[in-house]
Structures are given as C-alpha cells and as structure tokens.
C-alpha positions as CSV (number, residue, x, y, z in Angstrom):
1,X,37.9,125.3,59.2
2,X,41.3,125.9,57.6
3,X,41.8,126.7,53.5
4,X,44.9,126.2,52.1
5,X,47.2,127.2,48.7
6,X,50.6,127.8,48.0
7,X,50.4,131.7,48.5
8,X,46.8,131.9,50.9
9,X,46.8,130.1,53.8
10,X,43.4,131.4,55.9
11,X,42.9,129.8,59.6
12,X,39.4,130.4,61.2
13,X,40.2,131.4,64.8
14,X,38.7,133.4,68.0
15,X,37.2,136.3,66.3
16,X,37.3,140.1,67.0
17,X,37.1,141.3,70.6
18,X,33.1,141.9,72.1
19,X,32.0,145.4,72.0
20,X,33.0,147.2,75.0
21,X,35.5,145.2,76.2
22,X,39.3,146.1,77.2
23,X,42.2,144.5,79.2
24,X,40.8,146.6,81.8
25,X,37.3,145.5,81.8
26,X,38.0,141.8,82.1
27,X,40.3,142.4,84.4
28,X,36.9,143.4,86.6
29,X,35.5,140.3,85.7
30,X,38.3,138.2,86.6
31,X,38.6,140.2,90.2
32,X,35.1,139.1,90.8
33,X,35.1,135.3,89.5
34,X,38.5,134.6,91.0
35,X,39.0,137.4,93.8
36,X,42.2,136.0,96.5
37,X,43.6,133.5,93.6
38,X,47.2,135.0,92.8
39,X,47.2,137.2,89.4
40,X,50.8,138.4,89.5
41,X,53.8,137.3,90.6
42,X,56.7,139.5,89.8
43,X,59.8,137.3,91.4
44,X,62.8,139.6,91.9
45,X,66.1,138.8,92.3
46,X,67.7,141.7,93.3
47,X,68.4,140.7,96.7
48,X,69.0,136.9,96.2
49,X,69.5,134.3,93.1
50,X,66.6,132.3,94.3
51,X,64.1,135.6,94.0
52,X,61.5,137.5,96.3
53,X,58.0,136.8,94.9
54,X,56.0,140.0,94.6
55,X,52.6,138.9,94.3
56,X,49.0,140.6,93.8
57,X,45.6,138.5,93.7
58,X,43.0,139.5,91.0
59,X,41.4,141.2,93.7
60,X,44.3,143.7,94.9
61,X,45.5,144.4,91.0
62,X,41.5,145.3,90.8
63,X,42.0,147.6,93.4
64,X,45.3,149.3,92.9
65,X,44.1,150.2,88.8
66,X,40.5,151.3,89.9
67,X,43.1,153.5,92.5
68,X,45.6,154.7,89.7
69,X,42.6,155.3,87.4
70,X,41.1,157.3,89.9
71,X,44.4,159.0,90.0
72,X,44.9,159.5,86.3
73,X,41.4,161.2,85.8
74,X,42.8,164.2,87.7
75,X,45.7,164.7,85.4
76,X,44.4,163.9,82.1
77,X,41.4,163.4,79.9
78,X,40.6,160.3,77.6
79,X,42.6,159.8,74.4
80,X,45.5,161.0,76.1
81,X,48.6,159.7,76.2
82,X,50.4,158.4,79.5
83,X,53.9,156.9,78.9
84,X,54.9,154.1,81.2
85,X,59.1,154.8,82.2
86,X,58.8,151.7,84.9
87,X,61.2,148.9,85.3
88,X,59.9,145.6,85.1
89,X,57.6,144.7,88.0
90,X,54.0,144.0,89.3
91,X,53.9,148.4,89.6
92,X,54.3,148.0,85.4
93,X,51.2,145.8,85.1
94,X,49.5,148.0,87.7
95,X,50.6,151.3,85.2
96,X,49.6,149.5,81.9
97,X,45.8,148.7,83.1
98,X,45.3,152.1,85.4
99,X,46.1,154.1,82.4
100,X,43.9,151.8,79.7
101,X,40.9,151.8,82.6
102,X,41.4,155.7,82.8
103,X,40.8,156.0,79.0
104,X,44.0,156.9,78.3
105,X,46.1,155.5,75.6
106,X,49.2,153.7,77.8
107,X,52.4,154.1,75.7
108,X,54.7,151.1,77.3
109,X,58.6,152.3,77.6
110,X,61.1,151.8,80.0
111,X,62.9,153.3,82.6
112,X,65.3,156.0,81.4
113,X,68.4,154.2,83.2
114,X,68.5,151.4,80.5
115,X,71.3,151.4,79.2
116,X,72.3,153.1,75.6
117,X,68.3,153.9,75.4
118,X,68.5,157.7,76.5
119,X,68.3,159.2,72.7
120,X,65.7,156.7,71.6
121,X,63.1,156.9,74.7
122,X,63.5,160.8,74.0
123,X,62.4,160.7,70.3
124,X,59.7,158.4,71.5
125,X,59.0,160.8,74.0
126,X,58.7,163.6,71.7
127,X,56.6,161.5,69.2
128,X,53.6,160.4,71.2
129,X,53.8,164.0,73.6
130,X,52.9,162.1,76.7
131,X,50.2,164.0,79.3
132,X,51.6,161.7,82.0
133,X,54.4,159.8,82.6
134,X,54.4,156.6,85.1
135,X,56.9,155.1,87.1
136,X,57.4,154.0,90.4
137,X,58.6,155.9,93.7
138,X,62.1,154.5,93.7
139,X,62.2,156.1,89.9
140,X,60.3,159.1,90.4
141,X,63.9,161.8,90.6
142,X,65.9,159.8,87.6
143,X,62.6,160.2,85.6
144,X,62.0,163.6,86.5
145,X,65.6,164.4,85.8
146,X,65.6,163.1,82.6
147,X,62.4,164.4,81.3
148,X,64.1,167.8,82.2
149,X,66.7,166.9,79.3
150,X,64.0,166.5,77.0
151,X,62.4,169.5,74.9
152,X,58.8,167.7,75.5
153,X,56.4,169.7,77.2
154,X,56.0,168.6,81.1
155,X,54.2,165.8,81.2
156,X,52.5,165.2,85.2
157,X,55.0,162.4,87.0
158,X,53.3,159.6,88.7
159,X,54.3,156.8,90.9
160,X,52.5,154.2,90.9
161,X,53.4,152.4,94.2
162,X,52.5,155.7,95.9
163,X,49.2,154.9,98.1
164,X,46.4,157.3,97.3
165,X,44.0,158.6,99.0
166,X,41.4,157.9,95.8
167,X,39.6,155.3,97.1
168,X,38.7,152.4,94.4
169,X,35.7,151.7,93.0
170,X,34.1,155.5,94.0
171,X,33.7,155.6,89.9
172,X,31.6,154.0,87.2
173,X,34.3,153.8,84.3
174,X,32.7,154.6,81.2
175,X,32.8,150.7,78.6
176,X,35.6,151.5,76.2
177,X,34.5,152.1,72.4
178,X,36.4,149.0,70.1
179,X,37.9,151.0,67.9
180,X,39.2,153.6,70.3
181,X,42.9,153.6,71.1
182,X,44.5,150.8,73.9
183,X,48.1,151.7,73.3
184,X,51.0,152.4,71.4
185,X,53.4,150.1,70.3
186,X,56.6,151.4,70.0
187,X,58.5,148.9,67.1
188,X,61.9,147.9,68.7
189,X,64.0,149.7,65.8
190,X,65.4,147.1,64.6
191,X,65.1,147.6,61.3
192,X,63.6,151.4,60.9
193,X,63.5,154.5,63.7
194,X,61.1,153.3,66.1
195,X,57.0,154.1,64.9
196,X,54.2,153.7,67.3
197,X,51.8,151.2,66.4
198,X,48.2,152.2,66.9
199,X,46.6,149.3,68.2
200,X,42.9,149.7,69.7
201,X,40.7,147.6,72.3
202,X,39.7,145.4,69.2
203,X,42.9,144.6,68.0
204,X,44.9,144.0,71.4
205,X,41.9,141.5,72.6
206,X,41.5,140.0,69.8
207,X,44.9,138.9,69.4
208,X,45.5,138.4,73.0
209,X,42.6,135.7,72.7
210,X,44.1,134.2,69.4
211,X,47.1,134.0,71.5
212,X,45.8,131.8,74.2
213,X,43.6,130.2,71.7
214,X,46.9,128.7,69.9
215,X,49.3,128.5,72.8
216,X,46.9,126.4,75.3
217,X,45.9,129.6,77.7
218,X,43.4,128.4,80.4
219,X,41.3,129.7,83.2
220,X,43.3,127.9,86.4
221,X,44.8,125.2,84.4
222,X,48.3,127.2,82.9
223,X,49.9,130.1,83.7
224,X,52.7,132.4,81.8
225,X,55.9,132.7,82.5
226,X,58.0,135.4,80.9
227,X,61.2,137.4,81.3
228,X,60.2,139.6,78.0
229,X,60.5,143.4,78.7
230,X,56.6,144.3,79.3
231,X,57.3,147.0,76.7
232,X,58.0,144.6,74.3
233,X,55.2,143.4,71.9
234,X,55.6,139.9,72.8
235,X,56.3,140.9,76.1
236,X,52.9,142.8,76.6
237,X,50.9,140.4,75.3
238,X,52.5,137.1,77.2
239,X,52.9,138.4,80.1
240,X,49.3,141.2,80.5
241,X,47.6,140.9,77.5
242,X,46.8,136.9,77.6
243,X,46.3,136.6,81.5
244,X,43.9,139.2,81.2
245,X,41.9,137.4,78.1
246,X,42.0,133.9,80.3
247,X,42.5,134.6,83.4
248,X,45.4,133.1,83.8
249,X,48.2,133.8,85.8
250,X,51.2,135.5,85.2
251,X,54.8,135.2,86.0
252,X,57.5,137.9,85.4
253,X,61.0,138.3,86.3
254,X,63.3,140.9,84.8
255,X,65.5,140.2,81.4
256,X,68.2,141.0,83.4
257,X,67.6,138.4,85.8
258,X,67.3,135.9,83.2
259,X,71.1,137.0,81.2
260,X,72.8,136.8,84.5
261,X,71.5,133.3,85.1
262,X,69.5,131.6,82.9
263,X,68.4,128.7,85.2
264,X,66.2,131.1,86.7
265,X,64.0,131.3,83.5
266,X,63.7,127.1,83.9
267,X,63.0,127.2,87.7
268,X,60.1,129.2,87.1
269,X,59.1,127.2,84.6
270,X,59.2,124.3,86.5
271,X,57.9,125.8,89.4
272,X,54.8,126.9,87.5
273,X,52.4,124.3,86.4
274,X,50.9,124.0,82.8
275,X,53.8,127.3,81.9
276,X,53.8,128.9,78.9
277,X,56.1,131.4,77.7
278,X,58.3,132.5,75.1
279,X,61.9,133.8,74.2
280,X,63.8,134.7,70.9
281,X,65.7,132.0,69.4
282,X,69.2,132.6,71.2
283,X,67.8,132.4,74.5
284,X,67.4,128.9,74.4
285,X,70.7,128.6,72.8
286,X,72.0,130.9,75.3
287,X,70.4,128.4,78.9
288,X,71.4,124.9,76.8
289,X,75.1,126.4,77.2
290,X,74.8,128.5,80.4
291,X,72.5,125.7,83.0
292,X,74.8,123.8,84.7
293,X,74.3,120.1,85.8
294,X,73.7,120.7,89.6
295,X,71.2,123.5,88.3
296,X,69.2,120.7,86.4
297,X,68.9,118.6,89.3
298,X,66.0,121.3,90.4
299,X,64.6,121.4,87.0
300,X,60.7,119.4,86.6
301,X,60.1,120.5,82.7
302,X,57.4,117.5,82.1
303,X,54.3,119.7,83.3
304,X,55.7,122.5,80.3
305,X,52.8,122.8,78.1
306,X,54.4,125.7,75.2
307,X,57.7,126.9,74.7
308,X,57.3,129.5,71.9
309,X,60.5,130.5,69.8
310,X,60.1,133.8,67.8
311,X,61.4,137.7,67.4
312,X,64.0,136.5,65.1
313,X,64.8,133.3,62.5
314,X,64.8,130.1,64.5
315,X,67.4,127.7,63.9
316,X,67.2,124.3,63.8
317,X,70.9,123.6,66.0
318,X,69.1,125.6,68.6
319,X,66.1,123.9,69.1
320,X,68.2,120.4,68.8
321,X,70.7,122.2,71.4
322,X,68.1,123.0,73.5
323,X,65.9,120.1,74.1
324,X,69.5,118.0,74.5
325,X,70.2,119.9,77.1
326,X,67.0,119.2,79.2
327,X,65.8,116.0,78.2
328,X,66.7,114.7,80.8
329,X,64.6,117.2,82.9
330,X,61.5,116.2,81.7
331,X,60.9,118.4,78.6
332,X,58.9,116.6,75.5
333,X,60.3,118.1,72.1
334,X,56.3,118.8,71.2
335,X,56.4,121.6,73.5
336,X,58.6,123.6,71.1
337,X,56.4,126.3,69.0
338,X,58.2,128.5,66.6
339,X,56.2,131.6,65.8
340,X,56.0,134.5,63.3
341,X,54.7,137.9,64.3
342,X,55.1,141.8,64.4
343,X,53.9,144.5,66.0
344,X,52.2,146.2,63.6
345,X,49.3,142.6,64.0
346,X,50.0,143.2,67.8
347,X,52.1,140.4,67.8
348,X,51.4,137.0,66.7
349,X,50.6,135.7,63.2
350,X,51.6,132.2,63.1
351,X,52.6,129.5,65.2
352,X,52.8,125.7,64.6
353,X,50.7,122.7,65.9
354,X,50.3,122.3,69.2
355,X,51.2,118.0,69.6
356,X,54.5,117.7,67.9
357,X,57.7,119.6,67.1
358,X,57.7,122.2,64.7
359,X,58.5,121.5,60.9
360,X,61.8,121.5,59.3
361,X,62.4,121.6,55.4
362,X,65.7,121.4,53.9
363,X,65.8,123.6,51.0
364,X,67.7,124.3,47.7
365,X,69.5,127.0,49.0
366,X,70.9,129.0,45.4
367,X,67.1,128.0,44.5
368,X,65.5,129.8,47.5
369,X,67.9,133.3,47.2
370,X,66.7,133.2,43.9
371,X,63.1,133.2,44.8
372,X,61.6,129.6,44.7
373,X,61.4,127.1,47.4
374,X,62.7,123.6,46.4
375,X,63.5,120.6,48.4
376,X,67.2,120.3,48.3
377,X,68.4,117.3,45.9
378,X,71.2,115.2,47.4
379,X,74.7,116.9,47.0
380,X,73.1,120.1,46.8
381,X,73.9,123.1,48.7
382,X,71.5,123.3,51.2
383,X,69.7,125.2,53.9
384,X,67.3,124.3,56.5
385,X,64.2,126.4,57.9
386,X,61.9,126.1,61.0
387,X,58.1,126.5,60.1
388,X,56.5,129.3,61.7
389,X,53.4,127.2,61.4
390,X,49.3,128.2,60.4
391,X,47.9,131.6,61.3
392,X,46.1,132.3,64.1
393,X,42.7,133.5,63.3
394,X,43.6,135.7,60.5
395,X,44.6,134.9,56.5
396,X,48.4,135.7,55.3
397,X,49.3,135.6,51.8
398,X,52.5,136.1,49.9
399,X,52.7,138.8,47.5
400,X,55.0,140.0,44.6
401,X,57.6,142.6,46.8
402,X,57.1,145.3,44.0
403,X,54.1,144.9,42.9
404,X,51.5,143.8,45.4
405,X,50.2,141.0,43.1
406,X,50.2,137.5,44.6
407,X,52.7,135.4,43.9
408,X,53.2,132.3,42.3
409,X,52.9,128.7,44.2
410,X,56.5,127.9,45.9
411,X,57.7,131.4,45.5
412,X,59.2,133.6,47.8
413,X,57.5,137.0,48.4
414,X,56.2,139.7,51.0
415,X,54.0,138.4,53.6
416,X,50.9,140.1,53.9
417,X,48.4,140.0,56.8
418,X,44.8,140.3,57.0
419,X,42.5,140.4,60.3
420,X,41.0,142.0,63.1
421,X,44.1,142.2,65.0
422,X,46.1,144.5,62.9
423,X,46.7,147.8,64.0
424,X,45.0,151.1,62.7
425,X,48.5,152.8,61.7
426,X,51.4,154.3,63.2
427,X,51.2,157.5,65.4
428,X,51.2,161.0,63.7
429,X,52.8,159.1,60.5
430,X,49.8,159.3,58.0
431,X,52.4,158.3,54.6
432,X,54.1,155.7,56.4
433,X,50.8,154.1,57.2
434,X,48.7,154.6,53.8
435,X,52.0,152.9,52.4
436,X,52.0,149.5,54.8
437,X,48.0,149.3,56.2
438,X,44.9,148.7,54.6
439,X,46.7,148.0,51.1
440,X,43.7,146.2,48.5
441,X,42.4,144.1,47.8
442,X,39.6,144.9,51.2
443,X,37.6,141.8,51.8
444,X,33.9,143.4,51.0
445,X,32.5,142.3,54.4
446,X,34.8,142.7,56.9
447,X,36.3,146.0,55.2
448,X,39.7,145.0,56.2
449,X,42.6,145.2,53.7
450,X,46.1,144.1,53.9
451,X,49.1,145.1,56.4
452,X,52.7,145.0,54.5
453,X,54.9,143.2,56.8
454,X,58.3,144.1,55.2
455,X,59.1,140.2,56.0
456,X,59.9,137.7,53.0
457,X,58.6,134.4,53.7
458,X,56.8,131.4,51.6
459,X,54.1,128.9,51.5
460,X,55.0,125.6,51.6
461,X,53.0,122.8,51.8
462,X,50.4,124.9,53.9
463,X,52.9,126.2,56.2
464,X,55.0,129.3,56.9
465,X,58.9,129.6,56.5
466,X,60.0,133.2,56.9
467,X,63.2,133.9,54.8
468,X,64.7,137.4,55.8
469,X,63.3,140.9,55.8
470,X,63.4,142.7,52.6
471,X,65.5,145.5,53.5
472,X,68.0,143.1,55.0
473,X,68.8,141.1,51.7
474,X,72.5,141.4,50.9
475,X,72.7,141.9,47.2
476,X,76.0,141.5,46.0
477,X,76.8,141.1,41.8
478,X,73.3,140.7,41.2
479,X,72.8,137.3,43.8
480,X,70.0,137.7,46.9
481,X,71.8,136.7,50.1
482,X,70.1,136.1,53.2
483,X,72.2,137.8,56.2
484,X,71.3,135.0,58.8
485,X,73.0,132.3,56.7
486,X,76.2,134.5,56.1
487,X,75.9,135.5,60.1
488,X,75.6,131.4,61.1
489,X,78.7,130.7,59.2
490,X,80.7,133.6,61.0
491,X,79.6,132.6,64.1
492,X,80.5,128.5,63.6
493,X,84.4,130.4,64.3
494,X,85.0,130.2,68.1
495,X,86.5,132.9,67.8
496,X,83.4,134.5,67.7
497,X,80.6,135.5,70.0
498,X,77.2,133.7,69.2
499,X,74.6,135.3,68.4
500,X,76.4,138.6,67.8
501,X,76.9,138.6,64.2
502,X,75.4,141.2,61.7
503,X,75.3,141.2,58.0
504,X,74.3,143.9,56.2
505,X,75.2,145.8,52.3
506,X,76.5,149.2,52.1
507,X,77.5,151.2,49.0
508,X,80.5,151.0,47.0
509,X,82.1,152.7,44.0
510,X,81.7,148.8,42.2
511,X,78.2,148.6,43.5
512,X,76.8,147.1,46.7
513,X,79.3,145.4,49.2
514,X,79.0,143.0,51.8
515,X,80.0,143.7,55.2
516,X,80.2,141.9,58.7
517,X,80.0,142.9,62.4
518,X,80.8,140.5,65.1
519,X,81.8,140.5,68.6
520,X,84.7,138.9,69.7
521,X,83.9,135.9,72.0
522,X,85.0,136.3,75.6
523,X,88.2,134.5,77.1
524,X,89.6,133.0,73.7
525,X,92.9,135.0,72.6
526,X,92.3,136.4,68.8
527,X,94.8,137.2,66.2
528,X,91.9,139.5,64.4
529,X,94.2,139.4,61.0
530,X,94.1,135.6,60.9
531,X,90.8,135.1,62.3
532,X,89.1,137.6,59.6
533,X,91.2,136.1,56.7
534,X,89.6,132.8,57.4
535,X,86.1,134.3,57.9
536,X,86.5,135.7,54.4
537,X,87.3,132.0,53.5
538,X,84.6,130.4,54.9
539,X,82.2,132.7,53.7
540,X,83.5,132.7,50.2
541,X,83.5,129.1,50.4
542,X,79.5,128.7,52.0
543,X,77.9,131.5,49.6
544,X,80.3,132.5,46.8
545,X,80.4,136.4,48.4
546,X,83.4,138.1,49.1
547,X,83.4,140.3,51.8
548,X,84.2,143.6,51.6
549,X,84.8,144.4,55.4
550,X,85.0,142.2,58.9
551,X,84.4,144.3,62.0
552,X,85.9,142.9,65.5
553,X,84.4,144.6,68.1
554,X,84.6,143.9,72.1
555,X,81.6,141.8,73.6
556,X,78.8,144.0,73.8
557,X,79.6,146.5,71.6
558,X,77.5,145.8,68.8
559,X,74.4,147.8,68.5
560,X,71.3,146.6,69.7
561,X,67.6,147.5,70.0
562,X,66.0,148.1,73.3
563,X,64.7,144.6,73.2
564,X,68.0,143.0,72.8
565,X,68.3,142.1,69.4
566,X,70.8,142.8,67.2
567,X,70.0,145.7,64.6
568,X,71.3,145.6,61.6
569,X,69.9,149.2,60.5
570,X,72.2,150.7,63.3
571,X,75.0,148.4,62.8
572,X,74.8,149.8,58.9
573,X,74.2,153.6,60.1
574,X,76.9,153.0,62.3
575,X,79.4,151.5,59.7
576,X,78.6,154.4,57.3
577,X,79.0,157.0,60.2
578,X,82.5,155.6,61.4
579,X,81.4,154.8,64.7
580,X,81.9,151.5,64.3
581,X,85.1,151.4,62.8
582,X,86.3,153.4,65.3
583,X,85.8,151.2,68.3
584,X,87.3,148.0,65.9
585,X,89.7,145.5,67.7
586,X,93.2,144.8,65.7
C-alpha cells in the first residue's frame, strides 16, 4: 500500500526486525540451511590485477565468529565496545559479527594506516572508549603502536586471523534484546565532526531487510558486489548487513582496488550473477572514463540486476555517461537506482522503481533556490535532478527548516524520516540527539517520532528530489545557491579535476562570500590567473554570483572524508584556518 501528497509520501515495507534476532543470529541460520555454499569472497589484488579470491562458506564464517566470540567473552562484557581497526577483507566481516555475537557493540573503523585519517580515528577512538580493538595479525604492531599515541585507556588488541584454541560452538549465546545496541556508526564527517550513530538489532535488520526488499536481494538467486569501505554505512549494510538478512552472497574487494582500476569493479560484476551493488555518483563517472575498450571485451553486464547511485547528488551526465559507455556490454539502463539515505536511518531511505530508469525533472532553477519546485518553462534557466525515488518501508515528509511545521505542496524543505530503522541517538551526545531524533509529532502507536536529516529535498509528484544540505547553501546578497550547481559549472573547465570541486560561504566584512576549491586536473598545463578569471566568468554568467575566492590546489589535495567524499566543512575550516591557502597553486 503506498499513500501519497506533496509533502508525506508513506511506503508500506518489511517491517521491524523479529524479537531476538541479530546479524549474528541469522548468520547461524544461514550456516545451517546453506552450510559449504560460498558466503564471502573477499578478491584481493594485492598480488595481481586479476585478484586472489579469499573465500569462506556459511559454514566456516559460522565457525570462525562462534571462535572470535568465544574469544571476546574473555576480554569484555556485553554492552561493551570493541572497535574494528581492519583493512578491508573476509577477517573484517569475521570482526564485525564475532563482536555483535559476543554482545558487544562493534564500532566499524579502519586501519590506522589510512591515509590523512590518524587525528580522526583518534577522536573516534576517544569517543566511543573501546574495551577491544580488532584487527588482523599483519596489523597487530601498527595498531598497537598507534593506540600508544592515543590518551585512550588500553583497550585488549585482537587479531582476528589468529587461530584459537576456543573451540566454536562450546557456548549457548544468549538471543540479543531488539533494542540493545548492534553498533556504532561513525558519520563520515562530511559535513559535522564525526558522531556515532546508535543503531540497535532492530534498526540494523530492519533496514538491512528493507534494503533487499527494494534492491532485489534473494536467497541463491543474486549476490552483492561492493568495493564500499565496510566501515561505511552503505558499505556495512551492502556488503554484511543484507547478505546476512537473505542469505545472499557477498563480494568485496578493497576501494583501493577499485580507484587503481576501475574495470575491476565491472569484472566482478559480470562475474557475479544477479549482482547488486552500489557506488557514489562519480564512480560511475569515474569507470565510463577510466575502462578501456579491450577491458570491455571481458565485460557480461546483461545478468546486472541493481546498480544503486547514492552518498552524494546524482547527476544526470553521469548516469547518461555511464550506461554509453557499457551498452554495449550488456547493461539495460533499468538497472540504474538512485538512492537517498544517511546514517542516522542506517542507511537507506529511498530508492526508485525497480523496472525502468530513474526519474528526471527539469526544474525552474531561480524558482527552486527560492524554495518551490517548478517545471522549467522553455527559455528558462534551468536545472535537472535525479529522483531518489519512494521510501522504503518508512514515511518521509518535508518540513518548514525553522520551524518543524510541514510544508506547503511543491516546496522545498527539511526531510524528515520516520520508521523502525532510525537510530536511537548519537553516542554520549544527549543535546545533539534531543535536537535531530524523536522530534513530534510521535505516531500514537508505534511511538516513533521524527529524525531531522539536515538534507533539503521536495515532493514532487510522489517522488523524492534531494536539493542540497542545509548547512551547505551558499547564501550570497540574500539568493540560496545550491553548491553542486556552482561546483558542475567549475568542473565543465578542463582545466579542472572532476569531481573535485567544493563550494562553500565564508564570512566577510560585506556579508557572506562565495568561495571555491578545485583541484587542478592532471597533465593539462594551467595558467591559474587566466583559468580562475574565466571561472569567475562562467559562474557569474550560470548563477549571477560573484566569487569571492578560487582555490587551485594539486590533485588530491583537497580535503576529504574517510569515505572519499569531498567535505565541504573541512574545505571551509580549512579556508578560514589558512591551510588551504597555503598549499594554493599560482
């Protein structure tokens, strides 16, 4: 049954997670149904471009978490905290469930070795006060050194891909309580220092089963494919989090892997019947420009069931872009699924239909900084955005971004969430949490209320567009500004680097200002004078907004969140710093 209005859209779905159930507990059940079947398959290509497949049947991933649980018992008691400083591997799914099995409340990081990470892992570090930390034996001295930097109190070190002499299965494991703690989620910090999301048994299965419910997740039929760091919402839940709700199998490689050659990302794909995964809008951007013909020769895309494009606006270009480049390899254009979600609802919120590409709307775009969503009238200035589709098992309205109140048909407001898969709060943060969970009005049955995304989005014809954020609005002389339309008119220069452009305000004796940050691309020769002069220009020219600043940095120097995306909150806390101006080309 689905209801729908210009500001309510409700979607009935898979509804909250059985008593007594966890990743964990299912994985048990899935051990015992489908015992020798592969589970995981972790394909490393470390020692080759083709990859080593790493692989554990339900049965030995059983075996190795009843093991680590064993394991973890020793060292800590329920309801405490074990962080997970692994790289990305079969040994991270292994630490994720051994620690949720345990009781514990798993706390996914990374290893410390990530580059430009150190400072954040250690305030996250500090945050949740870990009991134990995980990793594997070839991380076990550069974790335990840098744990020694840290002020935290000692936290145990365990590798997971240590044998122990625990045997498996010489426990009953107590059924977890629904509302008791799963794990943290860490927010990526791309717009706010990083907040763990309290997420329990209920919420995590529930939305891992509204995820396989809308992306096509089956029992021996599909399988996931993913690249996404594990300790990335999307991540978790595409690549654990769903296989365990379907048993399905699962498919990882490292995100490394997939930047160095993106072909490897397709191969998978095709190599994985009935795939579905999911990447953030410039990936596919990034593999239409990087595959090469020879590597499409080995590319079967036809058997593709969901692509899903989230984590950041999707652009129409790309998706165009992307299924140009691989036609021809077999992919249908229906496979394509923009989404919205966050990981303060676990993840997901919305995607569009399964059966046919996703929407596109070309709006009235002075109308739409203004606040209302028009179709664009011929001549007008215009601008185009991607549905992010129904909601999945859970109601979203849009709201008045002061006030609260709902807002009127066709305007643009907060999006607010509602169902069984938001989180409880954020970690040790009681303010911050009274200010974005549980806000009224609470529907008088479930006694659920309403979780303040931050995001600006509408309603449109039953559907949700996502605008901007509403921190990131660029206010300049009194106009609203989304930063991705000023950022995909700096990056149309080839002098450029796609998809490394940030727009962002800062404060000025005349008011707010408009700066932009941009990486240089790589092999063109820039005059970085003439170059910004005409990216004041063209961005005078597109949006009437004069920029106040244009920062040319080298490739890879603008700042970025441990997920990959670019941040606009550091890029600004950078700018006002000087840190950035300092590193400037020209």
């Amino acid at each position: 049954m689905e209801t729908i209005s210009e500001t309510v859209v409700t979607t009935s779905g898979p509804g909250a997670a059985s008593d007594s159930e966890s990743f964990a507990t299912l994985l048990e059940y899935w051990a015992w149904r489908l015992g020798d079947e592969t589970a995981v398959t972790y394909l490393d290509h470390r020692t080759g471009q083709d990859g080593r497949a790493v692989t554990l049947s339900w049965r030995e991933l059983d075996d190795r978490v009843g093991a680590l649980a064993s394991r973890l018992a020793e060292f800590a008691a329920p309801g405490e905290r074990a962080a997970i400083l692994a790289p990305q591997s079969a040994d991270y799914v292994v630490a994720f469930l051994g620690a949720i099995r345990a009781g514990l409340v798993a706390v996914p990081l990374f290893a410390p070795d990530l580059p430009g990470h150190a400072g954040r892992l250690a305030a996250v570090l500090a945050d949740c006060a870990p009991r134990v930390v995980l990793t594997t034996g070839g991380g076990l001295d550069g974790v335990t050194a840098f744990l020694a930097t840290t002020e935290i109190e000692r936290p145990a070190v365990l590798a997971v891909d240590t044998p122990s002499p625990v045997a498996a299965g010489v426990r009953s494991w107590p059924r977890p309580e629904p509302d008791a703690l799963a794990y943290l989620q860490y927010t990526s910090g791309s717009t706010r220092t990083p907040a763990g999301v309290m997420l329990t048994h209920r919420n995590a299965l529930t939305n891992a089963r509204q995820a396989c419910d809308s992306y096509g997740v089956e029992t021996g039929t599909t399988s996931t494919v993913s690249w996404l760091p594990l300790f990335h919402d999307m991540g978790l839940i595409l690549g654990i989090g769903a296989p365990m709700a379907a048993g399905a199998a699962s498919v990882l490689m490292d995100p490394i892997a997939f930047l160095e050659r993106p072909s490897r990302w397709l191969r998978a794909l095709s190599a994985s019947p009935g795939a579905i995964s999911a990447a953030p809008n410039f990936a596919y951007a990034y593999s239409a420009s990087r595959v090469t013909d020879d590597e499409k020769c080995y590319l079967e895309l036809s058997r593709v069931v969901s692509l899903i494009n989230g984590s950041e606006p999707v652009l129409p270009e790309t998706i165009a872009k992307f299924h140009d480049a691989f036609a021809e390899c077999g992919l249908r254009p229906e496979v394509h699924r923009s989404s919205y979600g966050l990981a303060e609802a676990t993840v997901l919120v919305s995607v569009t239909d399964a059966g046919r590409p996703p929407r596109q709307v070309i709006f009235d775009r002075d109308r739409l900084a203004a606040g209302v969503a028009v179709p664009a009238a011929p001549g007008a200035v215009a601008t185009t955005l991607v549905s992010c589709g129904r909601p999945a098992g859970q109601r979203v309205r849009i709201t008045h971004p002061v006030t609260g109140a709902l807002a009127e048909p066709g305007t643009v407001g907060e999006i607010r969430v509602s169902g069984p898969n938001i989180g409880v709060g954020y970690w040790g943060r009681p303010s911050a949490s009274t200010a974005v969970f549980g806000l009224p009005p609470i529907d008088p049955e479930s006694g659920e209320g309403w979780l303040a995304t931050g995001d600006l989005g509408v309603l449109y014809a039953g559907e949700l567009f996502m605008t901007g954020r509403l921190k990131d609005l660029v206010i300049v002389d009194g106009r609203n500004h989304y930063p991705q339309d000023i950022e995909q008119t700096v990056e149309e220069h080839p002098a450029v680097r796609p998809h490394s452009a940030a727009a962002f305000a800062v404060g000025h004796e005349d008011g707010e200002a408009a700066v932009v940050v941009l990486e240089q691309a790589k092999g063109v020769d820039t005059d970085v004078t003439t170059v910004t002069a005409e990216l004041r220009v063209a961005v005078s020219a597109a949006h009437g907004l004069r920029l106040h600043d244009v920062v040319f940095l080298a490739p890879g120097e603008v700042p970025r969140t441990s997920s990959g995306k670019i941040s606009r909150a550091l890029c600004r806390k950078s700018y006002a710093d000087g840190a950035l101006t300092m590193r400037r080309l020209g």
